[in-house]
Structures are given as structure tokens and as C-alpha cells.
C-alpha positions in Angstrom: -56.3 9.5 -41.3 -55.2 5.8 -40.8 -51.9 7.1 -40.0 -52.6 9.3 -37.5 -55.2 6.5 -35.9 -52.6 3.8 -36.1 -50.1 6.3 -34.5 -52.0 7.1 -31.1 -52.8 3.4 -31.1 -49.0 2.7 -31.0 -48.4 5.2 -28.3 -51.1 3.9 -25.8 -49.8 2.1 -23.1 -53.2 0.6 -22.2 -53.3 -1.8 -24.8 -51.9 -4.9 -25.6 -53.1 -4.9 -30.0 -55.4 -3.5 -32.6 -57.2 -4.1 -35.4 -58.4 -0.9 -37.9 -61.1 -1.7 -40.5 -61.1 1.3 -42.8 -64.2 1.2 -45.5 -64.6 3.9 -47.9 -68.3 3.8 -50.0 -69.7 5.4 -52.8 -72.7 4.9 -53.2 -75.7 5.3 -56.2 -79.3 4.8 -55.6 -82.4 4.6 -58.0 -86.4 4.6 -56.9 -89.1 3.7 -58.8 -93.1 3.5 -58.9 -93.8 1.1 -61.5 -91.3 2.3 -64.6 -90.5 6.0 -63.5 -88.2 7.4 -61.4 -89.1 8.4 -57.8 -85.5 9.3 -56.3 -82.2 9.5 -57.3 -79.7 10.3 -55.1 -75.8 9.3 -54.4 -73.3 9.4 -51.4 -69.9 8.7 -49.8 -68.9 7.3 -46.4 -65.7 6.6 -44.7 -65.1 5.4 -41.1 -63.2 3.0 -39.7 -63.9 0.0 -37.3 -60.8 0.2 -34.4 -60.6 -3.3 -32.1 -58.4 -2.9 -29.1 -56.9 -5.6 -27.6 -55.9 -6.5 -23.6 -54.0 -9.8 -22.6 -54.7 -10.3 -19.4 -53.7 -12.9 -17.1 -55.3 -14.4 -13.8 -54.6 -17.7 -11.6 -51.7 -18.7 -14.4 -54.3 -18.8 -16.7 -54.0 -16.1 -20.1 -57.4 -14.2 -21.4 -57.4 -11.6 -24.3 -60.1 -8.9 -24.2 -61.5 -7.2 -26.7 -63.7 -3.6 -27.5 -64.2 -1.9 -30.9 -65.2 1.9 -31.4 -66.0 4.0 -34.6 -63.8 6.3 -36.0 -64.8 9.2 -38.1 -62.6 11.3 -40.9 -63.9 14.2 -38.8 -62.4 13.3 -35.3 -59.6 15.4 -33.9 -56.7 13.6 -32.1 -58.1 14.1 -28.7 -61.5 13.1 -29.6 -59.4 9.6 -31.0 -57.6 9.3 -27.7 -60.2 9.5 -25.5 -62.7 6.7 -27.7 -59.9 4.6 -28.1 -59.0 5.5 -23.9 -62.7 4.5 -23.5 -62.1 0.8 -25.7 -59.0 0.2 -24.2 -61.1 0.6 -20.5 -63.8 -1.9 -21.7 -61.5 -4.3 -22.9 -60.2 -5.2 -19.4 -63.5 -6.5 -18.4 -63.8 -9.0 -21.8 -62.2 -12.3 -20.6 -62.3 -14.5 -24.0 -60.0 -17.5 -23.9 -56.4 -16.1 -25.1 -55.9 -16.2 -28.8 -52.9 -14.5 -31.0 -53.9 -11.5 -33.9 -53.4 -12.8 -37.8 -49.9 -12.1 -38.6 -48.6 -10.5 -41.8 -48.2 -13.1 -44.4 -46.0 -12.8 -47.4 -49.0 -12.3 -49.9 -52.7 -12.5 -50.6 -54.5 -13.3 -53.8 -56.5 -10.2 -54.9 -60.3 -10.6 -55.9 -60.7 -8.8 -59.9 -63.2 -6.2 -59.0 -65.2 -6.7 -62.2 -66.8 -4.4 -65.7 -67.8 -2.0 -62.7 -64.5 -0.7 -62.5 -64.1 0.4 -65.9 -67.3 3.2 -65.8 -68.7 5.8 -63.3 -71.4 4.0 -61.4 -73.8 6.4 -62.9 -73.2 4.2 -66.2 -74.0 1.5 -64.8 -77.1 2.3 -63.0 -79.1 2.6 -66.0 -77.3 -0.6 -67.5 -79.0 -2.2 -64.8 -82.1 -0.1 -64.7 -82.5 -1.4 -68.4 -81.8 -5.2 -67.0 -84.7 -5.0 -64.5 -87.3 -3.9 -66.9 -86.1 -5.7 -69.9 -89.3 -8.4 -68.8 -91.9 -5.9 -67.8 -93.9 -6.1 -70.4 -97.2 -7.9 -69.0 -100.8 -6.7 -69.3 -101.6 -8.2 -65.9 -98.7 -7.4 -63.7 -95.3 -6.4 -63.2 -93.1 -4.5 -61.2 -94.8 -2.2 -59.1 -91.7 -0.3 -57.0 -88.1 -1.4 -57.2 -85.1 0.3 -55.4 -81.4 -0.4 -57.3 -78.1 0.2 -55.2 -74.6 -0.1 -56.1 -71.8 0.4 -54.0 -68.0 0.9 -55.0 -66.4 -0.6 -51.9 -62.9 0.4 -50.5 -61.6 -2.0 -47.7 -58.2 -2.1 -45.7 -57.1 -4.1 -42.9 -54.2 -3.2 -40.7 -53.1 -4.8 -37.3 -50.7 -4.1 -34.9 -48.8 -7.4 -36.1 -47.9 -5.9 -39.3 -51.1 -7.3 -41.2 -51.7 -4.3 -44.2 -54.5 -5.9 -46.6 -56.4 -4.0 -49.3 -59.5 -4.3 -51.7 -61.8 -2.5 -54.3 -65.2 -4.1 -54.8 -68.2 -3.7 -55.6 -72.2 -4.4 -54.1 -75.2 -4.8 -56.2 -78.8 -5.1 -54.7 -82.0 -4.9 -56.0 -84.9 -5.2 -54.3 -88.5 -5.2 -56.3 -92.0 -5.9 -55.8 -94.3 -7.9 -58.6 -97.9 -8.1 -58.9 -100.5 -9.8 -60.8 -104.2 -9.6 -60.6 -106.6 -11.6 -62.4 -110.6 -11.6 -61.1 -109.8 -11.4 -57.3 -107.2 -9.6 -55.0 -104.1 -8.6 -56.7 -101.1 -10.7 -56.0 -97.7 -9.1 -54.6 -94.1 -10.6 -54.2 -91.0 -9.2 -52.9 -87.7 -10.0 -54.2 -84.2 -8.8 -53.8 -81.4 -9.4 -55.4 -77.4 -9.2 -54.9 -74.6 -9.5 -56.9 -71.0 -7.8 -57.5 -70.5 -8.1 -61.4 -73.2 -7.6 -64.0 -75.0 -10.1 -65.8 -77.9 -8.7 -67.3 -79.7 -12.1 -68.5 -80.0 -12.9 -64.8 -81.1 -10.2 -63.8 -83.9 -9.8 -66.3 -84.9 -13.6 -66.3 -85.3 -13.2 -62.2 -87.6 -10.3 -62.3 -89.4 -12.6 -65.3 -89.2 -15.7 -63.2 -91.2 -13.3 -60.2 -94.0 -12.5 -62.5 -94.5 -15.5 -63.3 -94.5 -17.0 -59.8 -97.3 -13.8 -59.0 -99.1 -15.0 -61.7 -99.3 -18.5 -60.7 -100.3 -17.3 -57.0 -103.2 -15.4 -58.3 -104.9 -18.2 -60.1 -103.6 -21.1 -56.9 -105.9 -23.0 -55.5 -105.5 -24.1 -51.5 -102.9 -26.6 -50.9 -104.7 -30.1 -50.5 -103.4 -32.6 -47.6 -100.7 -34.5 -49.1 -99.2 -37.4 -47.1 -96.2 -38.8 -48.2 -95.5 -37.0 -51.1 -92.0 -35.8 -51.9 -91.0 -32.6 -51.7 -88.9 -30.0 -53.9 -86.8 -27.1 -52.6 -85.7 -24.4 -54.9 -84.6 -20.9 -54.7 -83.6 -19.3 -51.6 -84.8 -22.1 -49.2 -82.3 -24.2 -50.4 -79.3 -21.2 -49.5 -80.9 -21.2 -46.1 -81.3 -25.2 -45.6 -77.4 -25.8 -46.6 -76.3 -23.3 -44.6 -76.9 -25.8 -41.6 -74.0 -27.6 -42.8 -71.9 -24.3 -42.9 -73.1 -23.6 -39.1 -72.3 -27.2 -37.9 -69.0 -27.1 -39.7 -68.1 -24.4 -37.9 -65.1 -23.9 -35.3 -67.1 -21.2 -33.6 -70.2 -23.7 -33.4 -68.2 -26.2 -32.1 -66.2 -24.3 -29.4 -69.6 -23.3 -28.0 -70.9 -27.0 -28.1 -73.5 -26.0 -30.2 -72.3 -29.1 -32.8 -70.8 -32.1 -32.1 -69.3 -32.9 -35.6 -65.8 -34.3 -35.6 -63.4 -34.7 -38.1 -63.9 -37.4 -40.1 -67.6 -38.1 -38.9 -70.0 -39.2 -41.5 -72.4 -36.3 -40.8 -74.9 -38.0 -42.8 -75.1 -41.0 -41.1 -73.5 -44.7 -42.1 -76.1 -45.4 -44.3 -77.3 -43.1 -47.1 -80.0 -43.9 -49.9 -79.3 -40.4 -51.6 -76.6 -38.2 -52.1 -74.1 -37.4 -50.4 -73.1 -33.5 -49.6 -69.6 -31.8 -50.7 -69.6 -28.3 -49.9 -66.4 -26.0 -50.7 -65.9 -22.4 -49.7 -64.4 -20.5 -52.2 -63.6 -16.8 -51.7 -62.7 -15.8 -55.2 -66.4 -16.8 -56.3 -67.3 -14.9 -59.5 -70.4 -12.3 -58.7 -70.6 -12.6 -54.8 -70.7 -9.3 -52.5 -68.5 -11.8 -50.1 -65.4 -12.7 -52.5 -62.3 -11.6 -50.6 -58.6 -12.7 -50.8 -58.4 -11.9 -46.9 -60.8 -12.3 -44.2 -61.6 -9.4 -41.6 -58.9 -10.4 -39.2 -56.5 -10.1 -42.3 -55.9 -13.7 -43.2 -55.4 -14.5 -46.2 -57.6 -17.5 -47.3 -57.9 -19.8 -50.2 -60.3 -22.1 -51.1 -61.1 -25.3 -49.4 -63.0 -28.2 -49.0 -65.1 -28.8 -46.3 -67.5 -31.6 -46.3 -66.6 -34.3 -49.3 -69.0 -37.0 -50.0 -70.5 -36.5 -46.5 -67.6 -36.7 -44.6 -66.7 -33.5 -42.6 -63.1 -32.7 -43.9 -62.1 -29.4 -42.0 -63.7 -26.9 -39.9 -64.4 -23.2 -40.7 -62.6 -21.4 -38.6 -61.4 -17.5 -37.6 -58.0 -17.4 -36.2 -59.4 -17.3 -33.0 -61.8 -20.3 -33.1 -59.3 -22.3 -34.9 -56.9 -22.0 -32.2 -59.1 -22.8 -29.2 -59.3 -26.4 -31.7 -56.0 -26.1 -32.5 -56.8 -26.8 -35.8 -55.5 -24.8 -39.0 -57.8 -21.4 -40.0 -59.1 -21.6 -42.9 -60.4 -17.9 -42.5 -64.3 -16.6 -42.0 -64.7 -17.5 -45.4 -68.0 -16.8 -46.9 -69.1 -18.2 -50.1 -70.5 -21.8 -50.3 -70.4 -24.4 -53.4 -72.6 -27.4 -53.2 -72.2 -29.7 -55.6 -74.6 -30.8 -57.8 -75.8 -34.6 -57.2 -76.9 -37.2 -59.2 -80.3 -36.7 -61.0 -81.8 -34.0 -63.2 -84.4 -32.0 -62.8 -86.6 -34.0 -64.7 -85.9 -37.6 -63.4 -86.5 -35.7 -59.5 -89.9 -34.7 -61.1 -91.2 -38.0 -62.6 -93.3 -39.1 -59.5 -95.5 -37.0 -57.6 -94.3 -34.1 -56.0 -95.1 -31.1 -53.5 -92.2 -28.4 -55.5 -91.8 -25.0 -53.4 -91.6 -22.2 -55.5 -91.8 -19.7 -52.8 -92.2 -18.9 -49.2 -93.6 -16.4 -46.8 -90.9 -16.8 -45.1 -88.2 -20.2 -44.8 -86.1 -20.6 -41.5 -83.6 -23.0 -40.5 -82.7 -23.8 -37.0 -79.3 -24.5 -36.9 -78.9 -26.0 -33.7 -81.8 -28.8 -34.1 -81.9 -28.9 -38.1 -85.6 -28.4 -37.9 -87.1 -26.4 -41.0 -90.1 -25.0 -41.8 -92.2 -22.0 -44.6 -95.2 -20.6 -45.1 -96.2 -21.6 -49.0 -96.5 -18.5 -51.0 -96.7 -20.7 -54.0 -96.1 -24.5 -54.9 -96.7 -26.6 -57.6 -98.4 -29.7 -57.0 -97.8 -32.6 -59.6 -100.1 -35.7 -58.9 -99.0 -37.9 -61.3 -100.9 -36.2 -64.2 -101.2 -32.7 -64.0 -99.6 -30.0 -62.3 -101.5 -27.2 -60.8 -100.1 -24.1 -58.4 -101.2 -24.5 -54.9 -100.6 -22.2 -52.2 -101.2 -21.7 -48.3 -100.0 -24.5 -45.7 -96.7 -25.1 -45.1 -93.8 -27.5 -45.5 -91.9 -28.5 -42.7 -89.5 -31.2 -41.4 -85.8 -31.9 -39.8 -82.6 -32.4 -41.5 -81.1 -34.8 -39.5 -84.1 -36.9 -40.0 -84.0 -36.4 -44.4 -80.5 -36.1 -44.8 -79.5 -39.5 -45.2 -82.6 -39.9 -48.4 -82.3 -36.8 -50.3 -81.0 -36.6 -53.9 -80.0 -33.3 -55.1 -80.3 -31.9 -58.6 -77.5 -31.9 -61.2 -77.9 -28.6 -61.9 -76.7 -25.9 -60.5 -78.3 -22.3 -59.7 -76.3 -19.1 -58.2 -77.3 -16.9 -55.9 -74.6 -14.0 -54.5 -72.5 -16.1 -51.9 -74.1 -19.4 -52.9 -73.9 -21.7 -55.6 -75.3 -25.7 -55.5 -78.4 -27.8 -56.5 -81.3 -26.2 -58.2 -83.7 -28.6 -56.5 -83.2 -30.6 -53.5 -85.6 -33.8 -53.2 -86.9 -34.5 -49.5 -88.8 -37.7 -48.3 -91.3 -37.7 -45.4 -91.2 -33.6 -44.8 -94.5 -32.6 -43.2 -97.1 -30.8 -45.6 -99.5 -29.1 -44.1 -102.7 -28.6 -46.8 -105.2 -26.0 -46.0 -108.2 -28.1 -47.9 
């Protein structure tokens, strides 16, 4: 089928390029109320993603437009034609900033694609059913309804430059709901969960880590007004607050003047009282849905440093944004690595402290830095005791904490990102509800 795609794209005059992105899935799915089995079911896709390209020149000045289309196995050559007629028409009117196509390198390092590969995927569903329930074994609470996926994942990139990349791979997700009820209402959490290898420890110490959390939640009391006192990230807030730096660090970001970072800038500031940030991408990070030796243009990509000590190293670019900085690519590149700073997670939690266990809900602006969430559940230590506390919220701005933050030494891993299990703010906003 790619052949015969690749073919009429070769014989159309209307087009300048092309891009196919060819994705076969297989697919095994698993419902459940409480421990049994609600659905089972399984399926297979494959279509593939065609970008057309148009150079295009006006006033001396060169412009490459750009349309994609869908592609189905089931298409007949006409049907082909005229979508790809219909791209090739749409293109003309795209007038990005001229930019060449990835072209075909002499190799690319090949992502192992894990234990998954050596059984059916049925085999591995009830591994993993047996992973999520391992911990459900509460009076109180547990998991009410949980929905497992896993995806074998063919993907091959071809462009009319000679670009001809390949993968097998594999995606994970979970998704669950806990509860907990004691005297009053009974608590409920939602969780969800990717990954591309098995580890069945994690797993099973997450979904114990969520009861517990629902636990804690149904016996919180209001979050008090606390001025002043520090502040803990964990979990998933902390993925979402560090990808600001990914976002500023980015070629794309800068192009559009949406950051100002420059090579070399200490994005941190001159003079910092905590740590300072290094953040690595690495594409062949073990258990990530986003490990790749290739980007989707094609490029091969390799790891690379970023941001080292606070100092912005490189940008993260596509081939496209790269060029408009004239600056290498390193390739759209993923998965992040933080490293770890310079305290534990006990000398962050001598003192007082506001620690975030979870949120309703955690966003970052990326343009402005500011942050805020909804407290599901935090635990306040005053000095003496530590009680859960939950309702008001936490908010503040990066640029304004950045330079007196200390992050933990150790690490926690989550899909695509791995770095601090604790970050440490000073002068965030809490907002009590007593």
C-alpha cells in the first residue's frame, strides 16, 4: 500500500515533496467494575498520514506550503489521486517561511521494543491485570472501575528525499478510579498511567500509593491560611511545571517570540539561592511511549543536553524551526531528564511545609510561568505534626521562585519524564479554605 501511495505521489506534478506516516496498531482492551471484567475486546488499524509539499516563491522571497490527508488501506488509486489532488490544492495557499525536508541519513539507532515483544498481547493483559490489583486488598476502598490498554505499534517514515525509517513499539495505559469512605461521603480519585515496558512493582505500588492518597482525603480537614510556608510539588505537577523549561527552550517558541531565551542566558537569573536546572532529552528512555531513534520528520536524533546548571545550552528544535534559527536540529525529541539536586527528601521536609499530594487539576502557563491547582489533598507539616488538608489552592510564578528552589535528590519516573521527586518553592501563594 505504501508503494502504490509513494508511487502517485512521485507522478504528481502539483507538488514540490511528501512526507507518509504509515502506523499499523493492534490493539487489546480490558474493563472493569471493581475486580470483574466488564469488556474485553481487541482491534487493528492501519492508515497513513500523507504531507504534501509546495515551494513557492513571491517578490524573490521563497515559502513552502504544506497540507496532510488520511489515507486508508481501503482506498482505490483514484480515490488516492484525487485526496492527494485535493492536498496538493491546499498547499498553495500555506505560505510558511521556506525550510528543506530531513534528508536520508546513513543510520538511526533503533529503540529495543521491550518483554512485550516476546508474547501475544493477550499474555500480557492479564500480567498486568494481576499488577493493578496486586494492592486491592482494603476494607474501606479500592479500585472501583479501571480500563487497561496496550497497543503493539508499527511506525514508518518515508519522504520524498529518500528518508525510509522504521519502528516496533509498544503503549501501555491504565486509567483507574479509587475510593475510600469512612463516616461521610465516599472519596474518588482518578489516575492514569502510561508506560511502554512492564514493571509490575510500579504499577502495583501506584494504584497502592492512590488508595492511600483517597484515604487521606476522606479523613482531611480544610486547608488552614498558611502564609509563608514552603511548599512541596510531587507527582504529576512537577512533569507539568518543568515542562516550562521544555516550552521556552524551544526553537518553535522562540521563532514565534513566545520566549526570549538565548543561548547562553542564565535562565535562572545571575543570582540563585537554590538549585540550578539541567534538563536532557533522551529518546532512548527506558519505559516511555515517546522513545524513538527518529523524530516524525525522519531525523534521526540522539540525546542531548539542553539546559546545564541553568544555563540554556541548545534549543529544541524540528528541522524546520531549527533552520529559521539556523541553529542545528536536535529533532522533536520527547522525553525529559531533570536532574536531581541537592537535598533529600527528608532535609526538604525538616521545616514546615505545605506538600501537594494531589490536584484537581495543575496547569502551567507557558508563556508567563504562572502556575496554579486545586488541592485534592496535601499534607500539612507545622513543625510537629503532620495532618492531610485539602481544598484551597496553591499558586505562584516561576520566574518569580526559580532562582530559590531546591529540588530533591531523588528521582521519580513517569512515561516521558524522569527528575526530582519533590521540588521545594518559597513565597507560592496558599490559598486555605479555614
Amino acid at each position: 500500500m505504501l508503494d502504490r501511495i509513494e508511487m502517485i505521489l512521485k507522478n504528481n506534478k502539483n507538488i514540490d515533496g511528501y512526507k507518509i506516516i504509515e502506523r499499523k496498531i493492534e490493539s487489546s482492551e480490558l474493563f472493569f467494575v471493581k475486580k470483574n471484567v466488564d469488556m474485553d475486546r481487541a482491534k487493528s488499524v492501519h492508515h497513513f498520514n500523507v504531507t504534501v509539499y509546495k515551494d513557492i516563491e513571491e517578490a524573490g522571497k521563497k515559502y513552502k506550503g504544506s497540507a496532510e490527508t488520511n489515507i486508508h488501506p481501503t482506498m482505490s488509486d483514484l480515490e488516492i489521486e484525487q485526496v492527494i489532488n485535493d492536498a496538493a490544492f491546499a498547499a498553495k495557499f500555506v505560505k510558511n517561511e521556506y525550510y528543506p525536508l530531513v534528508k536520508s541519513a546513513a543510520g538511526y539507532k533503533k529503540v529495543s521494543a521491550g518483554c512485550f515483544s516476546k508474547e501475544d498481547l493477550s499474555y500480557w493483559m492479564n500480567e498486568l491485570t494481576k499488577a493493578v490489583y496486586k494492592n486491592d486488598n482494603y476494607e474501606k476502598g479500592g479500585i472501583n472501575s479501571c480500563e487497561i490498554f496496550l497497543n503493539k505499534v508499527y511506525t514508518r517514515v518515508v519522504n520524498s528525499e529518500g528518508v525510509n525509517v522504521e519502528q516496533n513499539s509498544y503503549e501501555g495505559m491504565i486509567e483507574f478510579i479509587t475510593t475510600w469512605k469512612e463516616e461521610g461521603e465516599e472519596i474518588e480519585l482518578y489516575k492514569c498511567l502510561n508506560f511502554s515496558e512492564l514493571d509490575t512493582e510500579a504499577i502495583a505500588k501506584e494504584v497502592e500509593n492512590m488508595i492511600t492518597i483517597c484515604r487521606d482525603k476522606a479523613i482531611a480537614k480544610s486547608t488552614p491560611k498558611l502564609k509563608g510556608i514552603p511548599v512541596l510539588l510531587t507527582k504529576g505537577a512537577i512533569k507539568e511545571f518543568f515542562q516550562f523549561y521544555y516550552s521556552k527552550c524551544g526553537a518553535d517558541s522562540v521563532y514565534r517570540k513566545e520566549s526570549t531565551w538565548k543561548i547562553g542566558d542564565k535562565v535562572q537569573g545571575k543570582t540563585v539561592k537554590g538549585d540550578l536546572v539541567t534538563m536532557k532529552l533522551n529518546p532512548f528512555m527506558k519505559n516511555s511511549t515517546c522513545s524513538s531513534g527518529f523524530d516524525m520528520d525522519g531525523l534521526a536524533v540522539e540525546p542531548v543536553t539542553i539546559l546545564e546548571n541553568g544555563t540554556l545550552k541548545r534549543y529544541i528544535g524540528s528541522t524546520r524551526f531549527a533552520h529559521y534559527l539556523k541553529v542545528a536540529p536536535t529533532g522533536a525529541i520527547e522525553n525529559i531528564e531533570i536532574s536531581g539536586g541537592t537535598k533529600t527528601l527528608s532535609e526538604l521536609r525538616k521545616e514546615p511545609y505545605l506538600e501537594a499530594a494531589a490536584f484537581s487539576d495543575f496547569t502551567m502557563d507557558y508563556m508567563t510561568g504562572d502556575f496554579c491547582g486545586e488541592i485534592r489533598l496535601a499534607w500539612y507539616f507545622d513543625g510537629n505534626n503532620t495532618v492531610p488538608v485539602t481544598g484551597g489552592s496553591i499558586s505562584g510564578n516561576i520566574n518569580e521562585l526559580q532562582n530559590k528552589m531546591f529540588l530533591s535528590k531523588e528521582l521519580q519516573k513517569d512515561n516521558w519524564f524522569e527528575g526530582p521527586a519533590a521540588v521545594k518553592l518559597f513565597d507560592a501563594t496558599v490559598s486555605g479554605v479555614e
